[in-house]
Backbone as numpy.savetxt, mean C-alpha at the origin, in Angstrom:
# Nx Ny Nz CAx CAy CAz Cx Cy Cz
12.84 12.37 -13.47 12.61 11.00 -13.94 13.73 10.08 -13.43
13.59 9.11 -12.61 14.29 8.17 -12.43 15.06 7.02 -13.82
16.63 7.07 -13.55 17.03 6.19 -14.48 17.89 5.22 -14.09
17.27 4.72 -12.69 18.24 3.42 -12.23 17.35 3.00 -11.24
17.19 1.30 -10.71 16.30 0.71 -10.19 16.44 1.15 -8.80
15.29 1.32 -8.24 14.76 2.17 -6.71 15.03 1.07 -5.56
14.87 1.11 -4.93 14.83 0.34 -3.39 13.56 0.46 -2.64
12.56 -0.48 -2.51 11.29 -0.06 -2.05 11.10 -0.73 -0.31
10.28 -0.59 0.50 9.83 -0.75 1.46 8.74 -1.41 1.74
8.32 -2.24 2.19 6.76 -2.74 1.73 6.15 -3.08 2.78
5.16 -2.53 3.67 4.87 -2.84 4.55 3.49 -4.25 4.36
2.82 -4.61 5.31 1.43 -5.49 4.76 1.61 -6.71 3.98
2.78 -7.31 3.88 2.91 -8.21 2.53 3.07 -9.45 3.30
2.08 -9.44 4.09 1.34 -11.32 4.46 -0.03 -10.53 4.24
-0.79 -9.85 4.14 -1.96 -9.37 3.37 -2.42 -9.49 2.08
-3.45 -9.96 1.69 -3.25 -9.86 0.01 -2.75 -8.78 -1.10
-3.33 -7.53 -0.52 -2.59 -6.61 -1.21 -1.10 -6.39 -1.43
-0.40 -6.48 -0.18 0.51 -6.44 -0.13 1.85 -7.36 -0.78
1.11 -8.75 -0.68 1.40 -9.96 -1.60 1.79 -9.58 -2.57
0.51 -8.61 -3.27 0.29 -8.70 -4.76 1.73 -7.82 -5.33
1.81 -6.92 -4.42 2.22 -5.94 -4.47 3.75 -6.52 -4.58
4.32 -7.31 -3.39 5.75 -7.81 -3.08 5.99 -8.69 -4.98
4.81 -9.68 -5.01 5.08 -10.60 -5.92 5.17 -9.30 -7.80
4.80 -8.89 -7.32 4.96 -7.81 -8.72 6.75 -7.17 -9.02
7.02 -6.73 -7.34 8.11 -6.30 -7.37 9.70 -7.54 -7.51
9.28 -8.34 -6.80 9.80 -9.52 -7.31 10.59 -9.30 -8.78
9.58 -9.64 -9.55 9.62 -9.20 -11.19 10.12 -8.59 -12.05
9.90 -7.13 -11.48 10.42 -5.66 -11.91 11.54 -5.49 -12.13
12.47 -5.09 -12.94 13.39 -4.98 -12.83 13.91 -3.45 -12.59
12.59 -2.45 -12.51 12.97 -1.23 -11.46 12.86 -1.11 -10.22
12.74 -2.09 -9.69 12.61 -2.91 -8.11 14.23 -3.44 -7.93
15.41 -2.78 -7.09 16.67 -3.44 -6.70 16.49 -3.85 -5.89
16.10 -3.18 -4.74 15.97 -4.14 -2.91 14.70 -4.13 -2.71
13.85 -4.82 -1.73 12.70 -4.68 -0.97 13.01 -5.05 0.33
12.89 -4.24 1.20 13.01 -4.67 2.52 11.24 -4.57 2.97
10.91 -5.87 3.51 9.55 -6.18 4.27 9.40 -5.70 5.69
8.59 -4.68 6.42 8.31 -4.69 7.64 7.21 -5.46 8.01
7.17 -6.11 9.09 6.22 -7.33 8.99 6.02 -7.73 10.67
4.98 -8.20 10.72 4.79 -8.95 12.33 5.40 -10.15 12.15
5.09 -11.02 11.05 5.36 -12.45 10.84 6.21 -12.42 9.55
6.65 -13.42 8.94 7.48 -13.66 7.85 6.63 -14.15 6.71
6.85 -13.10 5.75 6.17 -13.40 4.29 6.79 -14.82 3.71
7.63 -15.39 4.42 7.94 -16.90 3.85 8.59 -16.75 2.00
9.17 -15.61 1.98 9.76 -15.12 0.35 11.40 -15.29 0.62
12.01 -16.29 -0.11 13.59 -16.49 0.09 13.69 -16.12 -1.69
14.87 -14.57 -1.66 15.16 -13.94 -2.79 15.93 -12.83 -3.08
16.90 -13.12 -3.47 18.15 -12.19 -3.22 17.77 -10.78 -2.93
16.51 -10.67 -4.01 16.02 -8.92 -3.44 15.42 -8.49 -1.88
15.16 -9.36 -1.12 14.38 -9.41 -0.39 15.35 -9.25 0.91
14.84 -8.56 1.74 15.15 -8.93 3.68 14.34 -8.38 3.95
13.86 -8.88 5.42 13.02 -8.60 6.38 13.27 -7.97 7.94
12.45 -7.10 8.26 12.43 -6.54 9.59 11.43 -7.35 10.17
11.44 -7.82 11.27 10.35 -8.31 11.82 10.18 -7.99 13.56
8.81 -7.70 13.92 8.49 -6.98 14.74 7.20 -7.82 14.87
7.22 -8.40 16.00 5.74 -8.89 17.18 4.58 -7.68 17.74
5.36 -6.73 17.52 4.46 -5.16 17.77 5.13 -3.98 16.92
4.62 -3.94 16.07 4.65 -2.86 14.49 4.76 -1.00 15.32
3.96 -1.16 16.61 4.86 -0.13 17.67 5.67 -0.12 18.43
6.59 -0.89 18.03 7.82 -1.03 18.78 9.04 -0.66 17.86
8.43 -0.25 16.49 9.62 -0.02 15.10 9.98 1.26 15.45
11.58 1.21 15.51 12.22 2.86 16.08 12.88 3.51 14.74
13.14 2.49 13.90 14.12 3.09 12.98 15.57 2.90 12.77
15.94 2.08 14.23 17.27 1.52 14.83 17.58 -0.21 13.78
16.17 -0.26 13.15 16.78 -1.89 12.60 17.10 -1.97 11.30
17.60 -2.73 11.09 18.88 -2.69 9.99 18.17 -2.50 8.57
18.70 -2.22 7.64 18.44 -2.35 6.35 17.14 -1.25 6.16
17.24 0.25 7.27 16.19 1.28 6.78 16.20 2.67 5.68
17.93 2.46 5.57 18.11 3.49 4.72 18.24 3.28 3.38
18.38 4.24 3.12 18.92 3.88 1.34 17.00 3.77 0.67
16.71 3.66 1.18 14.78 3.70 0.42 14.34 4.75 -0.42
13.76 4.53 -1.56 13.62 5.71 -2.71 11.95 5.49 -2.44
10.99 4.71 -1.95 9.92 4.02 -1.94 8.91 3.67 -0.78
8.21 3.72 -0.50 7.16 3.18 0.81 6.09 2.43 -0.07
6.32 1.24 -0.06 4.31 0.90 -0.54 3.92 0.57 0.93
2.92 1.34 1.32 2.36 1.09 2.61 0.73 0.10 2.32
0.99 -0.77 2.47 0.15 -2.17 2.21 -0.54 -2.19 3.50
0.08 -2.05 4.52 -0.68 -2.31 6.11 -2.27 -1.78 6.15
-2.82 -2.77 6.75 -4.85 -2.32 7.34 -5.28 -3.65 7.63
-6.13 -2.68 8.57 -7.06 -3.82 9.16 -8.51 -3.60 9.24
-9.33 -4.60 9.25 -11.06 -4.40 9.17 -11.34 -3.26 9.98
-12.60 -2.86 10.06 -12.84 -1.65 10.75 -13.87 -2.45 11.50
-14.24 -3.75 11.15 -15.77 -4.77 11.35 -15.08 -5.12 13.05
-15.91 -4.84 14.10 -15.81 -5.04 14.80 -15.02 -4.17 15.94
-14.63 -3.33 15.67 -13.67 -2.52 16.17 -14.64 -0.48 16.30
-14.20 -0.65 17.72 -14.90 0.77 17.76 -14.02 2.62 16.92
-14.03 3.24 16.94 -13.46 4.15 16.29 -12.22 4.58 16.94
-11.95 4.67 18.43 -10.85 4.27 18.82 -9.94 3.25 18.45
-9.87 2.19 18.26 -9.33 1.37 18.62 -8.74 0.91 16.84
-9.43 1.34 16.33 -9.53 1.35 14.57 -8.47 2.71 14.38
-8.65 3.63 14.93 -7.44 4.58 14.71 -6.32 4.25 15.28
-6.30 3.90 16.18 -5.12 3.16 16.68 -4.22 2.57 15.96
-5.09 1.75 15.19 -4.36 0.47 13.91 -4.17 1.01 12.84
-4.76 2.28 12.11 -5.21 2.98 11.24 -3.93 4.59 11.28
-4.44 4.96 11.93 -4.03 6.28 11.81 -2.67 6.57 12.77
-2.53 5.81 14.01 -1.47 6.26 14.99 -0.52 5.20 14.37
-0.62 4.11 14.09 0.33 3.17 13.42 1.11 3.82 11.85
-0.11 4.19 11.37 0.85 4.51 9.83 1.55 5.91 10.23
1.10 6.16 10.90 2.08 8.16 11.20 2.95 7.91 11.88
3.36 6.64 13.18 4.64 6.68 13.56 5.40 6.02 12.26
5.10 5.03 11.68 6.18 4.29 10.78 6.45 5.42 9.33
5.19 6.26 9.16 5.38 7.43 7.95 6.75 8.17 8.35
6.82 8.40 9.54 7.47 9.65 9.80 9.20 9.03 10.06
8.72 7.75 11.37 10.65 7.37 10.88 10.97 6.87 9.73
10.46 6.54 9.37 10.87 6.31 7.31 11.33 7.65 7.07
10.51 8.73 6.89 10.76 9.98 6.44 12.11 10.28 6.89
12.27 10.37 8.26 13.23 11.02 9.26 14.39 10.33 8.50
14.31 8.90 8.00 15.90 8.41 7.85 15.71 8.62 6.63
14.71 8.85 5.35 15.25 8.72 4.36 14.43 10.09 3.89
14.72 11.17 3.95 13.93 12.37 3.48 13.77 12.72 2.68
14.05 11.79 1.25 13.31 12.01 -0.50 12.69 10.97 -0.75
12.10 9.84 0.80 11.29 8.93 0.09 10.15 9.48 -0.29
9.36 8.87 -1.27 8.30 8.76 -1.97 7.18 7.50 -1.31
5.84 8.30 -0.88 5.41 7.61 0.17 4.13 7.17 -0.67
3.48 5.52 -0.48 2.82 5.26 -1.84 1.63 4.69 -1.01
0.52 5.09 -0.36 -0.48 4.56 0.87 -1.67 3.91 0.18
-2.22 2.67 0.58 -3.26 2.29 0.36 -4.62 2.28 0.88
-5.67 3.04 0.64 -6.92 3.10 1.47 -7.68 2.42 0.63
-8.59 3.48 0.28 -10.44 2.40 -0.71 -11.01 3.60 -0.77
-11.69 3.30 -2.29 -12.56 4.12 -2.84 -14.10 4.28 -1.36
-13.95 5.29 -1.41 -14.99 6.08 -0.17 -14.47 7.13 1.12
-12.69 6.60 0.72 -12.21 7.64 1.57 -12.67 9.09 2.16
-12.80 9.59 3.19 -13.65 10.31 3.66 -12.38 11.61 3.88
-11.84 12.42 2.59 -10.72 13.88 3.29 -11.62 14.88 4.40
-13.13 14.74 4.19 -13.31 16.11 5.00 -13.63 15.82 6.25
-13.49 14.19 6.72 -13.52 13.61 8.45 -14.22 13.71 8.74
-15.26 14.15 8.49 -16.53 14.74 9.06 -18.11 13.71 8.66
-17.97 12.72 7.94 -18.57 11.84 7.08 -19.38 10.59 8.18
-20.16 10.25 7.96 -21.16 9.34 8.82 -20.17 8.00 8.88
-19.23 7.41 7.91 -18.58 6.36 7.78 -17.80 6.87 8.89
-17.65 5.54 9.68 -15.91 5.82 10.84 -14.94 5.79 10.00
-14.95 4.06 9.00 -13.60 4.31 8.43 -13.36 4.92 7.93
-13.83 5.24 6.56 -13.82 6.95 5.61 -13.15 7.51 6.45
-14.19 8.27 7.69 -12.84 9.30 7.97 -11.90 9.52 8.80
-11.58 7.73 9.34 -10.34 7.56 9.84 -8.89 7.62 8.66
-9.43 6.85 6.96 -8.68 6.39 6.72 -8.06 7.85 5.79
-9.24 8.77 5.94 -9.14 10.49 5.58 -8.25 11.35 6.34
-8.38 11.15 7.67 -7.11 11.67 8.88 -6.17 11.30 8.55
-5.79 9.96 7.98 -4.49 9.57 8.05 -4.15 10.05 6.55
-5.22 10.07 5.40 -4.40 10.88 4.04 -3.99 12.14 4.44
-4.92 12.68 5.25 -4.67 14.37 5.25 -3.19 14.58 5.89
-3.16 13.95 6.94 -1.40 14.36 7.78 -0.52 13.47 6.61
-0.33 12.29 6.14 0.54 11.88 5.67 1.08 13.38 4.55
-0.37 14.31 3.63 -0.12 14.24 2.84 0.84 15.91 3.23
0.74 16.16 4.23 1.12 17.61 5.08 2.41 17.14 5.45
3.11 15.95 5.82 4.45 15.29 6.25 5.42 15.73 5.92
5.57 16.10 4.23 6.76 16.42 3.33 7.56 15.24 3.19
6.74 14.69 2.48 7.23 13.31 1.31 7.96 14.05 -0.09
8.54 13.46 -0.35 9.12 14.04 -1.78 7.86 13.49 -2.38
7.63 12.56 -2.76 6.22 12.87 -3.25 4.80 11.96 -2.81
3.88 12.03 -2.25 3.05 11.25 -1.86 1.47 10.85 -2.87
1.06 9.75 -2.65 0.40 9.26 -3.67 -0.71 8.68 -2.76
-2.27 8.62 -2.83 -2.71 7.47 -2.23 -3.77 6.65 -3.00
-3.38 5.60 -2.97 -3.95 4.61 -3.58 -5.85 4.10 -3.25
-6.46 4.20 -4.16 -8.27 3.88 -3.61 -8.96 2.73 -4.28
-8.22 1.60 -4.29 -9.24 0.31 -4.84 -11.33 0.04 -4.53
-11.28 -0.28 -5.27 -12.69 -0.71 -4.73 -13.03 -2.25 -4.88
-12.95 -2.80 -5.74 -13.11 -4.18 -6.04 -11.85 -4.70 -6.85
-11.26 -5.38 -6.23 -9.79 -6.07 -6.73 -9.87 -7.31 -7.49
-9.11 -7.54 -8.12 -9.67 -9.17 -9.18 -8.08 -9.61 -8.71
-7.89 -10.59 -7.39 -6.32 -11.11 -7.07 -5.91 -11.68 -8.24
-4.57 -11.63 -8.03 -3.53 -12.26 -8.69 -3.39 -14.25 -8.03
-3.85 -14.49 -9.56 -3.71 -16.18 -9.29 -2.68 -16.76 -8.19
-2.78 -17.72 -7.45 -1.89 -18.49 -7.24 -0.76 -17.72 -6.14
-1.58 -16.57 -5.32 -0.90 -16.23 -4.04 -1.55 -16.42 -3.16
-1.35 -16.62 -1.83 -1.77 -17.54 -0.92 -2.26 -16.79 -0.01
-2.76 -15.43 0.08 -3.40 -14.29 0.92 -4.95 -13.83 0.79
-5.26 -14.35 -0.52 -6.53 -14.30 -1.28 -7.38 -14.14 -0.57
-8.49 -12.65 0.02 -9.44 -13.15 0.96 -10.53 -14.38 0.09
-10.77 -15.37 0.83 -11.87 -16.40 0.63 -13.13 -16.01 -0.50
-13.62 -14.76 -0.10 -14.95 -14.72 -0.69 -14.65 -14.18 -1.84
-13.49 -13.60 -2.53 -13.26 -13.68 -3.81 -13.45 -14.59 -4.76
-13.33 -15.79 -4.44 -13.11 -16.97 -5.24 -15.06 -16.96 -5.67
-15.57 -16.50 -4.67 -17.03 -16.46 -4.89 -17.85 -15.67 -5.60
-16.75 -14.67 -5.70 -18.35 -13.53 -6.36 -16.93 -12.88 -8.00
-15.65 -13.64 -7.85 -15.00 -13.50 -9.38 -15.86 -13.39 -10.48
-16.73 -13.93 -10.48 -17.64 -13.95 -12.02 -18.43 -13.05 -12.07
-18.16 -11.86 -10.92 -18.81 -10.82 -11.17 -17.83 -9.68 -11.79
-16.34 -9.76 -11.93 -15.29 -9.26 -12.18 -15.72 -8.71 -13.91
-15.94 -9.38 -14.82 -15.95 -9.06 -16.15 -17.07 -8.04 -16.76
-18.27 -8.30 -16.04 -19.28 -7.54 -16.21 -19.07 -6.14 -15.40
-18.37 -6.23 -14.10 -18.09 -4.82 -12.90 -17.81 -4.18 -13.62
-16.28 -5.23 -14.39 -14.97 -3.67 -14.73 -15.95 -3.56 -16.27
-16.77 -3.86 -16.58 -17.70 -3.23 -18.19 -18.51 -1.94 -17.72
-19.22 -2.52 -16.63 -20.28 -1.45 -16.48 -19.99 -0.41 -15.61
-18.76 -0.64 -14.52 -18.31 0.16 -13.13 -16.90 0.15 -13.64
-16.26 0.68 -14.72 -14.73 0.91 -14.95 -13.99 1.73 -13.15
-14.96 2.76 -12.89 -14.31 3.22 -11.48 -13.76 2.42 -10.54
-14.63 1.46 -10.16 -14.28 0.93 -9.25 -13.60 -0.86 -9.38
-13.32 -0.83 -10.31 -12.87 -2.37 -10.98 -11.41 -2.76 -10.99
-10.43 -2.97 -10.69 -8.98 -3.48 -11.46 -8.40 -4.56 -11.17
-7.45 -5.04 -11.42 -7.04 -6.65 -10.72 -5.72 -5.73 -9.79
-5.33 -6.61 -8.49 -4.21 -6.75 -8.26 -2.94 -6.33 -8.68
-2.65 -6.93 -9.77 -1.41 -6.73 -10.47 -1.66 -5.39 -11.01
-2.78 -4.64 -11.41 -2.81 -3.47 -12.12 -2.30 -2.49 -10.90
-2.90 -2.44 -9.62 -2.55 -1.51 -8.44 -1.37 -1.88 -8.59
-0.58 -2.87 -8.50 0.74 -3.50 -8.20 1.84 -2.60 -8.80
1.96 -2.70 -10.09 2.19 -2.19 -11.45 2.40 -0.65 -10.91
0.60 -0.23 -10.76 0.64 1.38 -10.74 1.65 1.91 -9.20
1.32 1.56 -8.58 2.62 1.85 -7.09 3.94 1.61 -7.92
4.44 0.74 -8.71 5.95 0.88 -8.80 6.07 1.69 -9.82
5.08 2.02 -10.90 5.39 3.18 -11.71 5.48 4.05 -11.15
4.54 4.59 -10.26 4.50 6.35 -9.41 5.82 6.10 -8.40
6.16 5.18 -8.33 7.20 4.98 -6.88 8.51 5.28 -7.89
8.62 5.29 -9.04 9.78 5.10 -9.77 9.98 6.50 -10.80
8.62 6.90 -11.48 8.44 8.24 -12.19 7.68 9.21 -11.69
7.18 8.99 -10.77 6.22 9.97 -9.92 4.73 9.60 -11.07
3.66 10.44 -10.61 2.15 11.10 -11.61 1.97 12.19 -11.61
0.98 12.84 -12.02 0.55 14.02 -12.05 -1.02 13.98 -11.35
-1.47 12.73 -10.41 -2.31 13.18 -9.53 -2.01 12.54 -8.42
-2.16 13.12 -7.12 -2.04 12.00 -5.78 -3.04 11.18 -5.21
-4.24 11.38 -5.54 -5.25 10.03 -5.68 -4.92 9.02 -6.91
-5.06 7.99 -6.71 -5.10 7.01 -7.64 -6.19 6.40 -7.67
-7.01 6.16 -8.97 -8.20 5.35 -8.50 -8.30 4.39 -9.61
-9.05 3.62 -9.59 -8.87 2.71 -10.61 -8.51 2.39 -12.03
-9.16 3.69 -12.51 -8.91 3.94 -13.47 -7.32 4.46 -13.80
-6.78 5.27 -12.78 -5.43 5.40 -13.13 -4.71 4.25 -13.36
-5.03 2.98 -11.84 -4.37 2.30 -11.73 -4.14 1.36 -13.11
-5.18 1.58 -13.65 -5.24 0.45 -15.51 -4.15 1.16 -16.16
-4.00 2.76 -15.94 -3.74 3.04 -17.15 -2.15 3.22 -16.85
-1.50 3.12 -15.64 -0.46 3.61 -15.09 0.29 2.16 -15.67
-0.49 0.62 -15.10 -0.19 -0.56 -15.26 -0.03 -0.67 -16.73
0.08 -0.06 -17.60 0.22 -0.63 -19.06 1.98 -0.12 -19.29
């Protein structure tokens, strides 16, 4: 059990998830540092905060400043699969998160690695979905890596956190379907801040499962 505030990593946080995720830790007061890896600048000025920044997310060696000392990974990073052939989706998907999994690992070898996919994840690869079981390749090796402890996260329908500026659009549209989902579909239902929440609890006390699914994520967030 952890009894002093962690140092986390946050990749994705000009993404909404990732947002949600930074703006939670913000907060926390088991959150000491966050260092952001990022293409662009999350635009966050805050004593907890510095940034790595990188124009090509494969060009990160491990050589830039502020990589050690990490008790934490929230790996926030993804991209659509809409439009993109199965190559080119693993590329962004699977060859991207395994180089940055592993020099994280390499410099800090008791981080705790905290990954975000989606409910439909595909472990046996073999599944008619591309993404499923691209985003299944990349659970299966992360989870073979030797993380001190690894976790992966499976949202299905997210309810954002007010008043951050990453929000995909068509949320604002189909929200009023949020109250009735999480009544009748508890699986697949949670807000933002609840995933948010549940990554810095498991990042800070560990769980006792390495899927997370919605339902954990409610119950982890309390």
């Amino acid at each position: 059990m952890e009894t002093k505030s962690i140092n986390v990593i946050i990749t994705g946080a000009t993404g909404m998830v990732g947002e949600g995720v930074l703006h939670e830790c913000l907060n926390d007061p088991r959150i000491a540092a966050i260092t952001l890896l990022n293409r662009r600048s999350a635009g966050v000025v805050h004593p907890k905060v510095k940034e790595v920044l990188l124009n090509d997310l494969f060009a990160f060696t491990g050589n830039e400043p502020g990589l050690n000392d990490i008790d934490a990974c929230f790996y926030c990073l993804g991209v659509t699969s809409i439009g993109k052939n199965e190559e080119e989706y693993a590329k962004l998907t699977y060859d991207l998160t395994l180089k940055i999994a592993k020099t994280l690992l390499h410099l800090n070898p008791k981080i705790t690695f905290c990954y975000v996919t989606a409910k439909g994840t595909d472990n046996s690869e073999h599944g008619k979905t591309m993404w499923a079981r691209v985003k299944g390749r990349t659970e299966n090796e992360l989870t073979k890596m030797g993380f001190r402890q690894f976790f992966t996260f499976r949202p299905f329908m997210l309810t954002p956190t007010k008043g951050l500026r990453n929000s995909h659009g068509f949320y604002k549209y189909i929200s009023w379907l949020f109250p009735l989902g999480r009544l009748v579909y508890p699986e697949g239902f949670c807000t933002l801040k609840e995933l948010a929440l549940a990554m810095i609890q498991v990042g800070y006390k560990g769980y006792g499962k390495k899927i997370i699914t919605p339902p954990d994520m409610v119950k982890l967030a309390k």
